[in-house]
N, C-alpha and C positions, 0 to 999 in steps of 0.2 A: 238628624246628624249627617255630616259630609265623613263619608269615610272611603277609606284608599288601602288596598290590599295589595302589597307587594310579593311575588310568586317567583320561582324561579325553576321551574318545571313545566311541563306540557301542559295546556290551558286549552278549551276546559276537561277535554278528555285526557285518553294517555294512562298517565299515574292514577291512585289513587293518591297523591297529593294535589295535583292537577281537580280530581274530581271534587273531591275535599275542599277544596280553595271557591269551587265550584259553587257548590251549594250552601255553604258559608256567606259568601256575597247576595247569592240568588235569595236567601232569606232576609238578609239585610235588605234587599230591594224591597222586597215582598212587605214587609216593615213598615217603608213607607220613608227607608233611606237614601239621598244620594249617594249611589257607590262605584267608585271606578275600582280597577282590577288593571294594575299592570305587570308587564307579564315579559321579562325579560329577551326571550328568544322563543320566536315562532315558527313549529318544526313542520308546518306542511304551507302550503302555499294558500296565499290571500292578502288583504288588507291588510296595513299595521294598526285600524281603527276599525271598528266594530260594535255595533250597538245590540245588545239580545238580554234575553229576562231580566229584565230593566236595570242593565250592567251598560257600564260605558269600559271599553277593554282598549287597554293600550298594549301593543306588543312595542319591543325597542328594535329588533333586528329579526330578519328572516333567517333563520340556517336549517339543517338537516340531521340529523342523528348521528351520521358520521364525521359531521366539521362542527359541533355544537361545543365540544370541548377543547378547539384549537385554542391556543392563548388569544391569537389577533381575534374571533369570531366573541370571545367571553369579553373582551375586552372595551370590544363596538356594544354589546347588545349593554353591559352596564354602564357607560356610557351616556348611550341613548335613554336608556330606563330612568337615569338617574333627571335628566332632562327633563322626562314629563312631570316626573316627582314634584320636581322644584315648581314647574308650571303650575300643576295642580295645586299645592301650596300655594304659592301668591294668590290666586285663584280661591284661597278660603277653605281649611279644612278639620274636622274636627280630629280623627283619627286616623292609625297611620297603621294596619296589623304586619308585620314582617314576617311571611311564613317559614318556618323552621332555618333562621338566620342564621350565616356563617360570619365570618369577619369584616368581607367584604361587602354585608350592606350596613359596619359603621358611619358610612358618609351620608346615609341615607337616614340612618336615626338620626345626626347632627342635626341635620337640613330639618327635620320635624320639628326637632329641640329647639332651634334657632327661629321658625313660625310659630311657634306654640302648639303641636299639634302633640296629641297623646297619642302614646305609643303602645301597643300591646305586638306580644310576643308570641309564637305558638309554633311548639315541640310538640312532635307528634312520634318520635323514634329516639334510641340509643344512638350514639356514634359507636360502631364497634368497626373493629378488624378482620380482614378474611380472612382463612387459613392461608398460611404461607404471605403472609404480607410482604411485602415489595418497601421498598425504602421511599417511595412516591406515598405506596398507602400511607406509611406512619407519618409522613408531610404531613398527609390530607386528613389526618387522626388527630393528630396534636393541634392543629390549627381548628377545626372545628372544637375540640374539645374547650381550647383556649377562649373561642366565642364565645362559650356558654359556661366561663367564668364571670367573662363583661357584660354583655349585652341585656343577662335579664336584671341587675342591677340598675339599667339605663330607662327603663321602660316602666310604664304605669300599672302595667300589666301582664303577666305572662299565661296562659293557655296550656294545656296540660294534657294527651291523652290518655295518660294512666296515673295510680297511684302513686308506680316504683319515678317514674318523672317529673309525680308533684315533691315528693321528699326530695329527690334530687334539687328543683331547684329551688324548694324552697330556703333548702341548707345554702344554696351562693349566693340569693336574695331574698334574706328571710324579712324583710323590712315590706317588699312588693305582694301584693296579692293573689293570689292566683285562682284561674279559674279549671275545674276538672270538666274537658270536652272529647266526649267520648265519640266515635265513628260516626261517621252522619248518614243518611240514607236519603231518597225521598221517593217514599213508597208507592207512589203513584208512577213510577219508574222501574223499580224492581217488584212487579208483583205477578202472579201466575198466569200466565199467557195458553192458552189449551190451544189455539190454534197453530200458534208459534210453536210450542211443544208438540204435535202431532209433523208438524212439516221437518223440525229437529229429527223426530225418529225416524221418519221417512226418510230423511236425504242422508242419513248415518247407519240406515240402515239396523236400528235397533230393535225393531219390532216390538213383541211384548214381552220382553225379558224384563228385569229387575234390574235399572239402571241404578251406577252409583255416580256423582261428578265431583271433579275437582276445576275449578277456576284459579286463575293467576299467574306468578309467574314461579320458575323452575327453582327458585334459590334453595338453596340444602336446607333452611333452614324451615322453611314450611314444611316439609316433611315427606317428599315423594318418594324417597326410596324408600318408607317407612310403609306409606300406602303400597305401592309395588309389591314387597312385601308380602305382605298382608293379600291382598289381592292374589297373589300366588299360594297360601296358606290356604285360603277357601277354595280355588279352584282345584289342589290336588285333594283337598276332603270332599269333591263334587257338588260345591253349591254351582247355582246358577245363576250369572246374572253379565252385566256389561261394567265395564268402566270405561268414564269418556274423561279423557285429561284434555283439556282446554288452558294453552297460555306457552311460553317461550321461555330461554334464558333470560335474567334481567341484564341489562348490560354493564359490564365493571365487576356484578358481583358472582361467586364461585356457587356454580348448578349443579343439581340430578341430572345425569344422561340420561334422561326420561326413554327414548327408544332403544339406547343398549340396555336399560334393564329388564326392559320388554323383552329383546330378545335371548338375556340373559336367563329370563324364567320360562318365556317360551310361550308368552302369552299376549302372542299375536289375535288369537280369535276370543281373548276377550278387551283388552283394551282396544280402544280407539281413541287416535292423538290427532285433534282437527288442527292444532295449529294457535293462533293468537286470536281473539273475535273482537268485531266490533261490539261494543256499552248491546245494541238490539239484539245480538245472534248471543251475547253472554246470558240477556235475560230467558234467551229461548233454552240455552242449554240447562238453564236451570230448570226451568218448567219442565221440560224435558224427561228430569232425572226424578227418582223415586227418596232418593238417599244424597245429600249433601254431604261434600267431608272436607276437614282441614284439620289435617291431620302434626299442626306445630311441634315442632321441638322445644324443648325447654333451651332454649337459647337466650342471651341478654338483647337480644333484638326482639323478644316475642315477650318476654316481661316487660319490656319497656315501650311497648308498642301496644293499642288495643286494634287489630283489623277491619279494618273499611268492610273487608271482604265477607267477614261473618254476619254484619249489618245487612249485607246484601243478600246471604244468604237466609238470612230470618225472614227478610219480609217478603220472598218468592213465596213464603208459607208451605215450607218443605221442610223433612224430616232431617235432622244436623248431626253430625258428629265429628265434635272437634277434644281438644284435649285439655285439660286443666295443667295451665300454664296461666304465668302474669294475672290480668285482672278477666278471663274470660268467667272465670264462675264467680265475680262481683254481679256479673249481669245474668248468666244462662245456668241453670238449674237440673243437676241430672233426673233424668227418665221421666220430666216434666215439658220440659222445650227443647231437650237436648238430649243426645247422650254424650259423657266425659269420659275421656279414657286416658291410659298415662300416655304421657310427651315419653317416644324414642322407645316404646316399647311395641312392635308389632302385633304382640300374642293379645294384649291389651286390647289393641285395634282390629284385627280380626274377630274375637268375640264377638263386640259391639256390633260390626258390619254383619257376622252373622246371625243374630238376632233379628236387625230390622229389615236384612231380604228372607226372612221367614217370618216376620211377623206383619204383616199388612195392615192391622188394629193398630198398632205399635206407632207404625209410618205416621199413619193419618190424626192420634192423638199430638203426635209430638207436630205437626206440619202447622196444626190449627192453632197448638200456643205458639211455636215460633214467632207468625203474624204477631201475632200479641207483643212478644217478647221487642220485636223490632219496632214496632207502633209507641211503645213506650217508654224505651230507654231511646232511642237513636234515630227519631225523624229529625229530620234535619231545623225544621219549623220550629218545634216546641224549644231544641239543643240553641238554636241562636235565639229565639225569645228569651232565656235565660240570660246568655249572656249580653245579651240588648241593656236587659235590667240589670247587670253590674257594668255598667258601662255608663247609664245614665247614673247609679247612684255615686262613682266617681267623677263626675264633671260635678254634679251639685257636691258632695263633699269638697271638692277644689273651690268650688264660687265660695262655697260658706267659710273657708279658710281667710281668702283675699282681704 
C-alpha cells in the first residue's frame, strides 16, 4: 500500500504525537509499505525533504517555537503541506491518515475524496479547557470540538486511543469503524541501559540511594504537585531516597511550579530538576531510576487519553507506579507489573512510593513484568500489524462492493 500520514506537530521527535506519528509510519515501512509523512512545520533547522527508516518526510515550512503559531507562519506551512498532499496524490496513493484533525485539514480530506484515496482518522486526546480559559481558548475549544462532529463521519476509518474515545466517536459516526490503538513504544529504544544509568548517577550525583523518576512535561494534570507532595510526606517520616523530575512547562497549557514547590517543602537535597532531555538522556534517566512514577489525576484529559509515556516506562523494565485513571488498568495490573494508586490523592501515593524504596524483591518482581507488560500490549510492530490487517480487509470489502 501507498500510504501518507499527515502530522502537524514536531516530527519525529518533540511530542509524544510527533513520536507517535513516528513509529506508526516507521512500521508501515517495516511492512514493506510506501510511506510518506508530511509534516506541516519544521521547528529546528534542515532540509524540507528527508529520507530515514524507510520514511520519505516532507516538511511544508521552516519556523521556530516562538513564531510557529503566528497566523502568516500557520498559514505558509498549510499551504505548502497541502501542496505536497495534492502531489503525492496524483502521484498514486492508497491512504490518507490525518493525525488528531482540527478543521482546518477539511481541504485535505476533499483532495483525498476527490483521488480516491481512503481516509483514516486518529484521536489520540480530549479537547478540554484550561482553568481560567480565555475567550481565544473557547475559539480554539469549540472549533476543535466542532471537527470532531465532521470529520470522523468523512473517513473510512477512525483510530482510537482509549475506550472513553472509542464510544465517543463512535456515538458521531456510528456507521465507520473504528480501530482501538493504544501507545506505541519500540523497545529496542526504551529498554535498560546500565551504562547510560551509571553515567545518569554519576553526572546527577545520586549515588546509591533509591532513586524515584518522573519524565514529561509540567501540565497539572499529570500530577506533580501531587508527587511533591508525597515526596515531602516520606522525607518528613525519614525514608531515604532521590527524586529526579525530568521535563518543562508544556506550552499554552496551565503547569506545577515544579521549583516553587520544591522550595515550598524544602526539598532542595532530595529532588533534582535536570531540566527537558533529549529521547537518549530520557532513556538514561530511566535506567537510572529504581522506581517509575506518573502519578495522573483523574482529569478528562487522562480518561480520554492512554500515555505514550507509561509505554515507555514499562519497557525500560522498571518498577511503575502510576494511578488507576481512564484505560490504565485495561492494560497494567496491581502488585503484578505495577502498583495503582488513587488519581489526586497523595497519602495513596506516598504508601505505594513507600513500599517499593523498602522493598527491593518488590522492585525487581514488578520491573521484570513490566517488560513483559510493554512487549505485549504496546510494541509498536505487532499495534500496526494489526491495524495493516484492518486496512487491507477494508480495500478488499470496497473491491467486493464495486
Amino acid at each position: 500500500m501507498k500510504i501518507t500520514l499527515l502530522v502537524f506537530s514536531d516530527f519525529p521527535d518533540g511530542s509524544a504525537m510527533g513520536r507517535r506519528t513516528h513509529l506508526l509510519s516507521k512500521g508501515f515501512a517495516e511492512l514493506g509499505h510506501e510511506v510518506s509523512v508530511v509534516v506541516a512545520q519544521r521547528f529546528s533547522n534542515g532540509p524540507l525533504y528527508e529520507e530515514f527508516d524507510g520514511l520519505k518526510v516532507y516538511w511544508g515550512t521552516l519556523t521556530t517555537p516562538e513564531t510557529f503559531h503566528d497566523l502568516s507562519e500557520r498559514l505558509k506551512a498549510r499551504w505548502a503541506s497541502y501542496k505536497i498532499v495534492c502531489k503525492l496524490f496524483r502521484q498514486g496513493m492508497d491512504w490518507l491518515i490525518l493525525i488528531f484533525p482540527e478543521l482546518d485539514r477539511l481541504p485535505y480530506l476533499l483532495v483525498a475524496k476527490k483521488y480516491g484515496v481512503k481516509i483514516i482518522s486518529s484521536y489520540e486526546d480530549d479537547r478540554t479547557l484550561p482553568p481560567n480559559p480565555t475567550i481565544r481558548n473557547y475559539f480554539l475549544f469549540l472549533r476543535a470540538k466542532l471537527a470532531d462532529k465532521i470529520i470522523p463521519r468523512l473517513t473510512n476509518l477512525n483510530t482510537v486511543t482509549s475506550t472513553f474515545l472509542d464510544r465517543a466517536i463512535r456515538k458521531t459516526a456510528p456507521k465507520t469503524p473504528t480501530f482501538l490503538f493504544p501507545p506505541i513504544v519500540d523497545p529496542e529504544v526504551f529498554v535498560y541501559n546500565q551504562s547510560a544509568a551509571g553515567s545518569f548517577r554519576s553526572k546527577w550525583k545520586l549515588g546509591n540511594d533509591v532513586v524515584v523518576a518522573y519524565t514529561g512535561t509540567y501540565w497539572y494534570v499529570e500530577g506533580l504537585a501531587n508527587l511533591l507532595a508525597a515526596a515531602n510526606n516520606l522525607s518528613q517520616s525519614g525514608e531515604k531516597f532521590k527524586l529526579v523530575i525530568s521535563g518543562k512547562a508544556h506550552l499554552g497549557l496551565f503547569a506545577d511550579n515544579v521549583s516553587e514547590l520544591i522550595g515550598k517543602y524544602h526539598l532542595e537535597n532530595v529532588v533534582i530538576e535536570t531540566g527537558w532531555l533529549a529521547t537518549e538522556e530520557v532513556v538514561a534517566a530511566m535506567s537510572a531510576a529504581d522506581i517509575l512514577v506518573a502519578p495522573k489525576l483523574s482529569h478528562p484529559a487522562n480518561v480520554a487519553g492512554m500515555p505514550t509515556k507509561l509505554a515507555e516506562y514499562l519497557a525500560t523494565g522498571h518498577a511503575l507506579i502510576t494511578t488507576r485513571v481512564g484505560d490504565i488498568p485495561l492494560y497494567l495490573t496491581d502488585s503484578e507489573d505495577s502498583l495503582l494508586c488513587e488519581p489526586g490523592n497523595d497519602n495513596s501515593l506516598t504508601e505505594k512510593l513507600r513500599i517499593l524504596i523498602r522493598d527491593k524483591s518488590n522492585r525487581i518482581k514488578l520491573a521484570a513484568n513490566a517488560r513483559n507488560t510493554a512487549c505485549k500490549h504496546f510494541d509498536y510492530r505487532s499495534v500496526t500489524k494489526r491495524l495493516e490487517s484492518m486496512m487491507i480487509q477494508l480495500q478488499k470489502s470496497n473491491i467486493n462492493t464495486l
